[in-house]
C-alpha positions as CSV (number, residue, x, y, z in Angstrom):
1,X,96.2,110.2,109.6
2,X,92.4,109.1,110.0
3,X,89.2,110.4,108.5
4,X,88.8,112.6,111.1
5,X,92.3,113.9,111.0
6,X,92.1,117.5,110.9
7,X,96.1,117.9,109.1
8,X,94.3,116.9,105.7
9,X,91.8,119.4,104.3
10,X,88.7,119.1,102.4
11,X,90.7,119.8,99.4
12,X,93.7,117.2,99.7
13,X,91.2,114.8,100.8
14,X,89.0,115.1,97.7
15,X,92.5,115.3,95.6
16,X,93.8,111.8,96.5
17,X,89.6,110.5,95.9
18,X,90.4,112.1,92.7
19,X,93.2,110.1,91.9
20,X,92.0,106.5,92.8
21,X,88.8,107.3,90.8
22,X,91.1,108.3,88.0
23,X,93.6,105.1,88.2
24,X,90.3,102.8,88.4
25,X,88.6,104.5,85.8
26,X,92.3,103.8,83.6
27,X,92.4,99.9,84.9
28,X,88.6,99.1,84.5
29,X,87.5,101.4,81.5
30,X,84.9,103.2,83.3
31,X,84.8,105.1,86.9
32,X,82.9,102.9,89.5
33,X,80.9,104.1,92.0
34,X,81.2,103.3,95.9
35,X,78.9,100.2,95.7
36,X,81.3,98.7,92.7
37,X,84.8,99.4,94.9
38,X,83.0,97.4,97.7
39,X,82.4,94.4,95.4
40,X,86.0,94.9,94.4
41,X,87.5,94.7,97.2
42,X,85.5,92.2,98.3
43,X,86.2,90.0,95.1
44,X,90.0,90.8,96.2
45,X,89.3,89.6,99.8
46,X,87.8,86.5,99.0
47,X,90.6,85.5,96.7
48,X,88.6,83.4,94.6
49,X,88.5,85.0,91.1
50,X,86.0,87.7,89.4
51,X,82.7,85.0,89.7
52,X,80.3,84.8,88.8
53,X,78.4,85.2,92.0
54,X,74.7,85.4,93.0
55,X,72.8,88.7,94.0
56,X,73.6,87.2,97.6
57,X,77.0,86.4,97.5
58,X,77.6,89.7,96.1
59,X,76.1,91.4,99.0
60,X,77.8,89.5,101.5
61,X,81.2,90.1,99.2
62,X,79.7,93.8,100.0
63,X,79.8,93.0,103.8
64,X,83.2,91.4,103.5
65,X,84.6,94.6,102.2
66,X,83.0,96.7,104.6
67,X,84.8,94.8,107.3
68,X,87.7,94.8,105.7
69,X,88.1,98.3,105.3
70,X,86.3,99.0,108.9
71,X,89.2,96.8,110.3
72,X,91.9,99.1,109.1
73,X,90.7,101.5,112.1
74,X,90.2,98.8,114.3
75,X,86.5,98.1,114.3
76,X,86.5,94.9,113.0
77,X,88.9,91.8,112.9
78,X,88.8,89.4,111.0
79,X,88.0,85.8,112.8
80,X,88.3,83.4,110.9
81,X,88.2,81.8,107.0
82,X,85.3,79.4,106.8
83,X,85.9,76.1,105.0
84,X,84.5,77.6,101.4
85,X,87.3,80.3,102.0
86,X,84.9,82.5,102.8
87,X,86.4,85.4,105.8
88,X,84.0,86.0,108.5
89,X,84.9,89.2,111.0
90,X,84.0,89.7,114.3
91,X,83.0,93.7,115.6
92,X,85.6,94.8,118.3
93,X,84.5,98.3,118.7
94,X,81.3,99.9,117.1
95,X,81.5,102.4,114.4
96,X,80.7,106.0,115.4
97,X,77.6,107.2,114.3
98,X,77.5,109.2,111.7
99,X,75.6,111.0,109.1
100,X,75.3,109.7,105.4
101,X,77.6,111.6,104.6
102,X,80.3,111.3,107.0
103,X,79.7,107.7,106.8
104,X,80.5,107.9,102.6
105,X,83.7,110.2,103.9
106,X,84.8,107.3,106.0
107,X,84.4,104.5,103.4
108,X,85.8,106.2,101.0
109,X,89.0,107.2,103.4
110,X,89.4,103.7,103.9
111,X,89.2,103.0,100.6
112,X,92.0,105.0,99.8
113,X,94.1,103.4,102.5
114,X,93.4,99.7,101.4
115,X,94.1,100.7,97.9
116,X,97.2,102.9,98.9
117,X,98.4,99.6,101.1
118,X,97.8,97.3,97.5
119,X,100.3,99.2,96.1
């Protein structure tokens, strides 16, 4: 199944979003938004603990996440851990364009999919 699958609809789709939002709002007290699973699972990627980090490291834990998630599809793979642990990834095939929004439906399918594979 892929974010363009056309087997799931609209409605099972937004049913398993539903779900996540609802077990993160149970293990974190409050429902985060897209920007606050990023840092999440970059924070998980990293390895390193909760912080604290810098506006800047947080946006590059941002990145991190993005790639991580991206590389579930194949888009990106990850090259190599540098020697502050930090994981750098390398593009291997662009990601289609898309609008805003399809581009929130994606992130948000690979969300589901990194956090379904945490289980």
């Amino acid at each position: 199944m892929s974010y363009l699958d056309p087997q799931e609809t609209e409605a099972e789709f937004e049913a398993r979003w539903w779900q996540l939002m609802n077990e993160m709002r149970e293990r974190f007290g409050k429902k985060p938004d897209l920007n606050a699973l990023l840092l999440l699972i970059g924070v998980q990627e990293l390895g390193q603990g909760a912080g604290p980090f810098t506006k800047e490291q947080k946006q590059d834990l941002m990145h991190i996440a993005t790639c991580k998630l991206f590389s579930l599809s194949g888009h990106y793979e990850l090259e190599r851990i540098d020697e502050e642990g930090w994981p750098h990834y390398r593009l291997v095939q662009p990601v289609p364009f898309a609008s805003l929004k399809e581009q929130e439906r994606m992130l948000k399918w690979h969300m589901l999919e990194y956090f379904d594979a945490d289980n």
